[in-house]
ROKE-307868 format. One record per residue: residue number from 1; residue in three letters; z, y, x of N, C-alpha, C, O in turn. Coordinates in pm, 1 decimal. Atoms other than C-alpha are relative to their C-alpha. Layout:
N
r n: NUM&res: ALA&nup: Z&nnorth: Y&neast: X&caup: Z&canorth: Y&caeast: X&cup: Z&cnorth: Y&ceast: X&oup: Z&onorth: Y&oeast: X
...
REM end
This chain:
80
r n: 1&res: UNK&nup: 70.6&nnorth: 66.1&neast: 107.7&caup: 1726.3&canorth: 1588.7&caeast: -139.5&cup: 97.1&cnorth: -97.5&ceast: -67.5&oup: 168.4&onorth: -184.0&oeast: -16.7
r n: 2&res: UNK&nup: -104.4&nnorth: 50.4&neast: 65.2&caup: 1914.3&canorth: 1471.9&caeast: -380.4&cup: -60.8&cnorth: -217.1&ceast: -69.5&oup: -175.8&onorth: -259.5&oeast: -57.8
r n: 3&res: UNK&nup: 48.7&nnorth: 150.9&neast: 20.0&caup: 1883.5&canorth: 1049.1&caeast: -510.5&cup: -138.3&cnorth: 51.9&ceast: -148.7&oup: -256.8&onorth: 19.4&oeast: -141.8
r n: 4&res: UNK&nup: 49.1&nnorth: 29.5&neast: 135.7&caup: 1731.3&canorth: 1118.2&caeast: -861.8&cup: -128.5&cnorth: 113.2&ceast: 9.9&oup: -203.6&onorth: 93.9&oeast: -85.7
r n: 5&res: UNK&nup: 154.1&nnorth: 16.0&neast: -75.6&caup: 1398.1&canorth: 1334.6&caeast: -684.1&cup: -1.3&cnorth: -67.6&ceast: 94.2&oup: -93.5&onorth: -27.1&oeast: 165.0
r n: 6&res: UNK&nup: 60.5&nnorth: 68.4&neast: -86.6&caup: 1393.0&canorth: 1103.5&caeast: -450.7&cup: -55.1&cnorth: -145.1&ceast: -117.1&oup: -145.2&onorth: -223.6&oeast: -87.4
r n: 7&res: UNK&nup: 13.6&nnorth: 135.1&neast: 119.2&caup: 1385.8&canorth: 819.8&caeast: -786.8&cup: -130.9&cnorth: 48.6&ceast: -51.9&oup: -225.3&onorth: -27.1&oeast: -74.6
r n: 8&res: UNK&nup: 137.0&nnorth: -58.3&neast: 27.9&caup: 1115.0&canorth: 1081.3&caeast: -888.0&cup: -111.8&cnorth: -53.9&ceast: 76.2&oup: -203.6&onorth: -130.3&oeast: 46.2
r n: 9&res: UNK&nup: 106.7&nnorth: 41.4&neast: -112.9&caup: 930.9&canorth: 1049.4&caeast: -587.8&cup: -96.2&cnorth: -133.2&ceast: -3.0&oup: -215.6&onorth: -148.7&oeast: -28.5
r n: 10&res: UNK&nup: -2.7&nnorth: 129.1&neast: 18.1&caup: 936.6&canorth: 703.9&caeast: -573.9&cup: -98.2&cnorth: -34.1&ceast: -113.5&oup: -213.2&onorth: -72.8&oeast: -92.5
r n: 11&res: UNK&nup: 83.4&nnorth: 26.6&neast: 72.8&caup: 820.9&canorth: 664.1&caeast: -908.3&cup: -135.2&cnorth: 5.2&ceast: -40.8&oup: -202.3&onorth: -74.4&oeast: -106.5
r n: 12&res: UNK&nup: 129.7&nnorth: -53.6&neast: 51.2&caup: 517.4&canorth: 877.4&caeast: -927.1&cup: -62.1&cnorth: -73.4&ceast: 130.0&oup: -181.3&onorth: -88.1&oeast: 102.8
r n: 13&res: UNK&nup: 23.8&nnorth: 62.0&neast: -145.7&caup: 449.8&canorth: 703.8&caeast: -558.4&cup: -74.0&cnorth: -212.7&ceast: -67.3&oup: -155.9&onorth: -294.6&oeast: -25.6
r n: 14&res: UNK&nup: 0.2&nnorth: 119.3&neast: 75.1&caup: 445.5&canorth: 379.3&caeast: -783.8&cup: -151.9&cnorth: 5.9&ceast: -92.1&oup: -264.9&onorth: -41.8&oeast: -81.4
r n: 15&res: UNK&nup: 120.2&nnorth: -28.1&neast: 144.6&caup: 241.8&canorth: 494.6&caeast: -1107.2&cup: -166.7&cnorth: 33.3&ceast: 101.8&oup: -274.5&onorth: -22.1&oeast: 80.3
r n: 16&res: UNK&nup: 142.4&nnorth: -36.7&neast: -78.1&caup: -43.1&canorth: 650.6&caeast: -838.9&cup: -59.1&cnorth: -110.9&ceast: 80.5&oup: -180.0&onorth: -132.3&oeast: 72.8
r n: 17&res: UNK&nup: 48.1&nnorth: 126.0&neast: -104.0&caup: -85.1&canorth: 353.0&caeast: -589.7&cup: -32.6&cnorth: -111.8&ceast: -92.5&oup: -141.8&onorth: -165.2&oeast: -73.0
r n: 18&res: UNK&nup: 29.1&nnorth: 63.4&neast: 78.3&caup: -59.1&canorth: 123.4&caeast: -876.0&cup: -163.6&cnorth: -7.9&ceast: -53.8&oup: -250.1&onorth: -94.4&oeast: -39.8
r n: 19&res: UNK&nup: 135.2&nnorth: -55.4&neast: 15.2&caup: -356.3&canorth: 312.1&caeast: -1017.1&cup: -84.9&cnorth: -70.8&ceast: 60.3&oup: -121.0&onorth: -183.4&oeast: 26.0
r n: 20&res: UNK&nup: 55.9&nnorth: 5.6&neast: -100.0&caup: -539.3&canorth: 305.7&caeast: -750.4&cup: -14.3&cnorth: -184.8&ceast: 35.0&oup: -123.2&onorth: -240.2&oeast: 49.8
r n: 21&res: UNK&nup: 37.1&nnorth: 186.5&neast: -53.3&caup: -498.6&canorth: -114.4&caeast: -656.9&cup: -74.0&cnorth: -27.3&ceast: -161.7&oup: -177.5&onorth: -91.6&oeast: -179.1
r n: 22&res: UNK&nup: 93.1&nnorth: 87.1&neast: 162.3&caup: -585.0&canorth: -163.3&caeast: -1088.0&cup: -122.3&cnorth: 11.1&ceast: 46.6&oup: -202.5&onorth: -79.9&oeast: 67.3
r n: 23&res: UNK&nup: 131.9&nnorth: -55.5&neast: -8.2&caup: -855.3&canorth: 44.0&caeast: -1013.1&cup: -108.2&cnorth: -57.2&ceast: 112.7&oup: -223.9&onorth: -89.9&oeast: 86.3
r n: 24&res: UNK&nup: 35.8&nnorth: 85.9&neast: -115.3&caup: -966.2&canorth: -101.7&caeast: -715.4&cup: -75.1&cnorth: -136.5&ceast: -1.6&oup: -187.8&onorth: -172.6&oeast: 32.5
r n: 25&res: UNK&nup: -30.8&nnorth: 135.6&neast: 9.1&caup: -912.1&canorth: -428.4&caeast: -774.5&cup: -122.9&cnorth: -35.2&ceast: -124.8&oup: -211.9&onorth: -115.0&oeast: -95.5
r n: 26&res: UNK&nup: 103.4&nnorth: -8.6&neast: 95.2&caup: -1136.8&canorth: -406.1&caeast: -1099.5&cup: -114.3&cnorth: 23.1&ceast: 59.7&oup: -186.6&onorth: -73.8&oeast: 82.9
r n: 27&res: UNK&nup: 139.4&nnorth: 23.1&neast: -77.1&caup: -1433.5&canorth: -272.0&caeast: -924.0&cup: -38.3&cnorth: -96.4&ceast: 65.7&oup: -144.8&onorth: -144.5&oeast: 27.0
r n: 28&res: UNK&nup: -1.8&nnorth: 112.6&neast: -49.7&caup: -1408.4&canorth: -542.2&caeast: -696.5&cup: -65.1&cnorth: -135.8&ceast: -125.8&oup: -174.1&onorth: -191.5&oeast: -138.8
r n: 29&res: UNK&nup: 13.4&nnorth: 81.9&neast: 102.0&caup: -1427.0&canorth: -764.3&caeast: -957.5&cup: -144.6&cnorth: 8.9&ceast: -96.7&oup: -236.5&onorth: -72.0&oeast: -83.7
r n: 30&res: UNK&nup: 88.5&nnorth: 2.9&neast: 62.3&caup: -1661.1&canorth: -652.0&caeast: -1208.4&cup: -147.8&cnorth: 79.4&ceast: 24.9&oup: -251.4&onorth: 52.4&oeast: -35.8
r n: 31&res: UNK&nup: 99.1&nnorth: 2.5&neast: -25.4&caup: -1892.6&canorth: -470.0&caeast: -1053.4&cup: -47.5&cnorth: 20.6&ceast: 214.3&oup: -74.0&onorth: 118.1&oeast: 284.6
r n: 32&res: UNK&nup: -6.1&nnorth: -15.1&neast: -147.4&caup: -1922.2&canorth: -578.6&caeast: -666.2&cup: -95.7&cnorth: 4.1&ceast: 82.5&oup: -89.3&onorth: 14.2&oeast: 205.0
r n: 33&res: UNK&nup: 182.4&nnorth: 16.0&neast: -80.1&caup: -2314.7&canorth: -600.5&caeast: -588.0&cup: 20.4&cnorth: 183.6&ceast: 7.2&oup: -34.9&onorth: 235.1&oeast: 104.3
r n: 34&res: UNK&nup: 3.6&nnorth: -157.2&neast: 51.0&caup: -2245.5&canorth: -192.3&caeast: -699.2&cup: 87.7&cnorth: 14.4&ceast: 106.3&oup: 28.9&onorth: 95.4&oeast: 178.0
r n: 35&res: UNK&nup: -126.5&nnorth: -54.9&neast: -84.1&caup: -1948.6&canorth: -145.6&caeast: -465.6&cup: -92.7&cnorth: -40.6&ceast: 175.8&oup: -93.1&onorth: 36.5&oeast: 271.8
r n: 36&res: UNK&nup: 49.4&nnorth: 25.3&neast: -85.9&caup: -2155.8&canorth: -343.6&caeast: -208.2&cup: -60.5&cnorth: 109.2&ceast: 86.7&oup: -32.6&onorth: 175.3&oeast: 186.7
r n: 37&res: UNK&nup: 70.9&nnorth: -119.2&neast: 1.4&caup: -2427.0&canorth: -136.8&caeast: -251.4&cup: 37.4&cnorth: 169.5&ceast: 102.3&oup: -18.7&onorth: 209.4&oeast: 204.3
r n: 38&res: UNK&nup: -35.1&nnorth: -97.6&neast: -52.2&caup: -2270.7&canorth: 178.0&caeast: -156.1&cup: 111.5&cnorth: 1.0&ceast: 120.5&oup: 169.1&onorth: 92.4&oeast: 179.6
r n: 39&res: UNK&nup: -47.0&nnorth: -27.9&neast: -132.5&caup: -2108.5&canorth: 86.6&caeast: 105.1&cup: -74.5&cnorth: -19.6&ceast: 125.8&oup: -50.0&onorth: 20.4&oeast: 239.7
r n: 40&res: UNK&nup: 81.8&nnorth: 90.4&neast: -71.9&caup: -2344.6&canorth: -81.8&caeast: 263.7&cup: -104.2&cnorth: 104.3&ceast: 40.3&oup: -198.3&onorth: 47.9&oeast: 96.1
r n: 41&res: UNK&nup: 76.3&nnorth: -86.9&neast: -12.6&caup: -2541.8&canorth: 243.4&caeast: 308.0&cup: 55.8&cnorth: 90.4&ceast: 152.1&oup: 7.7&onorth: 151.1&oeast: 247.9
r n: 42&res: UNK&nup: -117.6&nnorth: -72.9&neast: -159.7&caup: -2245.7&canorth: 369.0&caeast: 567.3&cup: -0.2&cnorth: -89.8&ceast: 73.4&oup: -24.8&onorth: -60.9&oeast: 190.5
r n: 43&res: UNK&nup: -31.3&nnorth: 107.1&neast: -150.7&caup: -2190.2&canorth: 37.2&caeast: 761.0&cup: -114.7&cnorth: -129.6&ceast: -65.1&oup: -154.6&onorth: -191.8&oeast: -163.5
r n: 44&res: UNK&nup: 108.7&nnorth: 144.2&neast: 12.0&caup: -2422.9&canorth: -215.0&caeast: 820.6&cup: 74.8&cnorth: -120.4&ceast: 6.4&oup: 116.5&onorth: -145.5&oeast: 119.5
r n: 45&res: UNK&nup: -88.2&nnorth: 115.2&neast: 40.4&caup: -2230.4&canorth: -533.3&caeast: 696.8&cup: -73.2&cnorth: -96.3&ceast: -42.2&oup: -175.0&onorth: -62.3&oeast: -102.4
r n: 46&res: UNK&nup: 85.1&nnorth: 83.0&neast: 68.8&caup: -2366.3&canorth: -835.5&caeast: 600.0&cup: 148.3&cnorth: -25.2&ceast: -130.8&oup: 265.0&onorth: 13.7&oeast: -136.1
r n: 47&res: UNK&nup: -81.3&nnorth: 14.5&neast: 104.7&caup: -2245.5&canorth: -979.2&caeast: 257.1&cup: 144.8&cnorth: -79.0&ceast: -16.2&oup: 234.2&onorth: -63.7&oeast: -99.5
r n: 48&res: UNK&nup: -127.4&nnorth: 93.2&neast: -13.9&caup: -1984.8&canorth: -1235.9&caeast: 359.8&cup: 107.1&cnorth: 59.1&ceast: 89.8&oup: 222.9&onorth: 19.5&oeast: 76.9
r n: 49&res: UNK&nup: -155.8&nnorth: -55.0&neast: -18.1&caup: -1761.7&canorth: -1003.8&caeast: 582.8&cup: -14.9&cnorth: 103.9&ceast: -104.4&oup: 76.5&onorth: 93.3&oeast: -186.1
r n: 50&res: UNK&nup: -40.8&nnorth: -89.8&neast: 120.7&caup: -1787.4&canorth: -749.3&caeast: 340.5&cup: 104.0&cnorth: -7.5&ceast: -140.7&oup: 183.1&onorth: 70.2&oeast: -194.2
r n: 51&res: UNK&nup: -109.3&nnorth: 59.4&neast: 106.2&caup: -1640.1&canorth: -1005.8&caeast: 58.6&cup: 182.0&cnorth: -18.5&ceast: 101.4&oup: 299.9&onorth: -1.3&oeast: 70.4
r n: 52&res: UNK&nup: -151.1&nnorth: 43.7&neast: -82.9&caup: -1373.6&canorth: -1106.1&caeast: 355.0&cup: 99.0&cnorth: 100.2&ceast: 33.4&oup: 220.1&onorth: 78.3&oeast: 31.1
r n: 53&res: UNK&nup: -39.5&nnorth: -81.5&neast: 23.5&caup: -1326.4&canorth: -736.6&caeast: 418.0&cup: 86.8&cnorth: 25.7&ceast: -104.4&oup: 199.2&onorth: -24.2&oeast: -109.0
r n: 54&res: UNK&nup: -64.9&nnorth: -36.3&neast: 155.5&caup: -1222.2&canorth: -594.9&caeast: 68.0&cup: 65.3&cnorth: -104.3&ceast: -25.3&oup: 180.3&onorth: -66.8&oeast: -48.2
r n: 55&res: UNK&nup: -141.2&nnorth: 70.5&neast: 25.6&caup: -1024.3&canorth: -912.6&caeast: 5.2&cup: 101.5&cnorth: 27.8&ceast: 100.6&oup: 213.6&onorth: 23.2&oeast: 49.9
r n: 56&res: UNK&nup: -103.0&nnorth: -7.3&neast: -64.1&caup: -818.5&canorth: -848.5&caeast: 302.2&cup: 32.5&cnorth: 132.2&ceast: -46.1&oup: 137.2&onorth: 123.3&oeast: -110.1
r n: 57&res: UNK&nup: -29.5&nnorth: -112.2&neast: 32.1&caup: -799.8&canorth: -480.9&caeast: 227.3&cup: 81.9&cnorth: 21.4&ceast: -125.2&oup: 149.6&onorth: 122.1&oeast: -145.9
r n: 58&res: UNK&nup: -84.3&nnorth: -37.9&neast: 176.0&caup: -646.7&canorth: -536.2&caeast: -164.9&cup: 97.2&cnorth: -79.8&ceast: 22.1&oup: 201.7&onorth: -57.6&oeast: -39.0
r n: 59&res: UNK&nup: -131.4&nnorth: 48.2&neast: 8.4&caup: -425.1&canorth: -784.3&caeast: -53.7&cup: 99.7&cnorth: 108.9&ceast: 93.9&oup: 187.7&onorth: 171.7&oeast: 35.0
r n: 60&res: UNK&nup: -85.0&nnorth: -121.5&neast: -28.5&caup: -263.3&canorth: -534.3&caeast: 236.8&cup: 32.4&cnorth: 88.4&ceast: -38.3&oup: 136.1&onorth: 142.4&oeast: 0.2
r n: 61&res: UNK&nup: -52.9&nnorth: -127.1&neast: 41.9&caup: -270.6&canorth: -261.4&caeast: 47.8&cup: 95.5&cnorth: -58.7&ceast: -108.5&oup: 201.8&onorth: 3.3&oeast: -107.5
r n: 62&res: UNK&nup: -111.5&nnorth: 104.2&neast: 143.0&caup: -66.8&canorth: -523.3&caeast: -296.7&cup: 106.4&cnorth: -7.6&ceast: 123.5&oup: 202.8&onorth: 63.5&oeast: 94.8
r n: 63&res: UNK&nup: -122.3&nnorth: -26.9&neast: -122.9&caup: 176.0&canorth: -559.7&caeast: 64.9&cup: 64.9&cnorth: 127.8&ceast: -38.2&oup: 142.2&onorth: 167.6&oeast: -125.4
r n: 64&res: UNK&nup: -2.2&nnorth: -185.7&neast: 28.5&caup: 172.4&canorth: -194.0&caeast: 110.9&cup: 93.5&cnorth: 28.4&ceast: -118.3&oup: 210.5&onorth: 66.1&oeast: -111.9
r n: 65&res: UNK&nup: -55.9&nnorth: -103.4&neast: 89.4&caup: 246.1&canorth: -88.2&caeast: -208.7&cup: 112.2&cnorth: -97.9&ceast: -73.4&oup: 208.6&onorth: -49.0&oeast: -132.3
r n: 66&res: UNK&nup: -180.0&nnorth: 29.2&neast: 65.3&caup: 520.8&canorth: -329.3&caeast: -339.8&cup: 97.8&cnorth: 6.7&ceast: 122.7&oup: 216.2&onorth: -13.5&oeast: 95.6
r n: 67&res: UNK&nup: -137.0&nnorth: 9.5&neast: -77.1&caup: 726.3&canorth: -308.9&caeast: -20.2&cup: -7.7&cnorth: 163.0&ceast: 53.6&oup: 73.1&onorth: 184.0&oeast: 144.1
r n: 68&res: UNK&nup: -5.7&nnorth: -146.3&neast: -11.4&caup: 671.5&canorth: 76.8&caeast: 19.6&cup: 14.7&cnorth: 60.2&ceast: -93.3&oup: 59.6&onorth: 173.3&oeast: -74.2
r n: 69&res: UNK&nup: 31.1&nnorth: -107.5&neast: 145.6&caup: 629.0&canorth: 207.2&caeast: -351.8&cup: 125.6&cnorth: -97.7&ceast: -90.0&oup: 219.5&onorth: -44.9&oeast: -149.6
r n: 70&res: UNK&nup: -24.1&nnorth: 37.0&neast: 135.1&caup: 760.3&canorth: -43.4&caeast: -571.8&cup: 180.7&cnorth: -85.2&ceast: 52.3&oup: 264.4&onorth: -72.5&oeast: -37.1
r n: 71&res: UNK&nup: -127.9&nnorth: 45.3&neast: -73.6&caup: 1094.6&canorth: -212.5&caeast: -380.9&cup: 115.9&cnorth: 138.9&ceast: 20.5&oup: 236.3&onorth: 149.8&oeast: -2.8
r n: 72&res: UNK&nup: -142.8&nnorth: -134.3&neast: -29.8&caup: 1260.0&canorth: 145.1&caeast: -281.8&cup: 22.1&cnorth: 25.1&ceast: -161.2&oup: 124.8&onorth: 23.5&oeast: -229.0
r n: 73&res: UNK&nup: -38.7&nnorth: -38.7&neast: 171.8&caup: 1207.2&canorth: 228.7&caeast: -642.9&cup: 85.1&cnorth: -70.7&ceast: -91.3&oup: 163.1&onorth: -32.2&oeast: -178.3
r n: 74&res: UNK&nup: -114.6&nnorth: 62.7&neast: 115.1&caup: 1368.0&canorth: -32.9&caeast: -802.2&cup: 121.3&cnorth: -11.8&ceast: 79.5&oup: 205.4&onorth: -76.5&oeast: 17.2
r n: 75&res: UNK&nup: -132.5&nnorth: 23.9&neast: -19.8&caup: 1672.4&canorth: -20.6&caeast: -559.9&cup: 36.6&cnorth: 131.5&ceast: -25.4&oup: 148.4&onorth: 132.0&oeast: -76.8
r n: 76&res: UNK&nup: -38.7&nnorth: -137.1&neast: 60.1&caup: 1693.7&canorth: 380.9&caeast: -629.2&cup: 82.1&cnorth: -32.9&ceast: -144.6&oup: 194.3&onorth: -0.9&oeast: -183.9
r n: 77&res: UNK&nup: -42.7&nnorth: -5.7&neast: 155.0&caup: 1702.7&canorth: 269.7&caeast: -992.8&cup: 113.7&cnorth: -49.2&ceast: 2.8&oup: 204.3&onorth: 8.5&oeast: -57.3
r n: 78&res: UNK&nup: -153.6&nnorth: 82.2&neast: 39.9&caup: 1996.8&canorth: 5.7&caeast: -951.4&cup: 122.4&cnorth: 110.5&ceast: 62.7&oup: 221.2&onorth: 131.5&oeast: -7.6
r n: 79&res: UNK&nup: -61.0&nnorth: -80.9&neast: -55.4&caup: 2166.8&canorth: 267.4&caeast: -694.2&cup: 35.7&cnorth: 110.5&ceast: -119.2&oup: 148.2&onorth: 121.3&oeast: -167.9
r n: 80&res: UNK&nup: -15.9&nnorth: -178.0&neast: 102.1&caup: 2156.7&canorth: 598.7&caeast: -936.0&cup: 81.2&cnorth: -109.1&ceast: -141.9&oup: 119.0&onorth: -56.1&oeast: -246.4
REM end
């Protein structure tokens, strides 16, 4: 595998996870009695770990994805 698909890789690894936390991260936000809601149908949670939940979950995954997705990528870029 050569550097410049692996810069590929990387990137689209970036653009998708990215996605995914905007996206995320927005529901959270604007509509969270709705997000509640449906989760709350699978696990019986009360409302205050649920908020403590999902905040821990968007910050590990904002971890996650800049020191897995978004860090290799930009040293690929300076490398190539």
């Amino acid at each position: 595998m050569d550097i410049y698909t692996l810069t590929a890789f990387f990137m689209w690894c970036t653009i998708i996870n990215g996605i995914l936390l905007i996206f995320w991260t927005i529901m959270c936000m604007l509509v969270p009695d709705f997000v509640y809601q449906v989760q709350s149908r699978w696990f019986t949670i009360s409302r205050g770990t649920f908020d403590v939940v999902i905040y821990s979950f968007l910050g590990l995954f904002k971890i996650f994805f800049l020191f897995l997705n978004v860090v290799p990528y930009i040293v690929l870029l300076i490398i190539g």
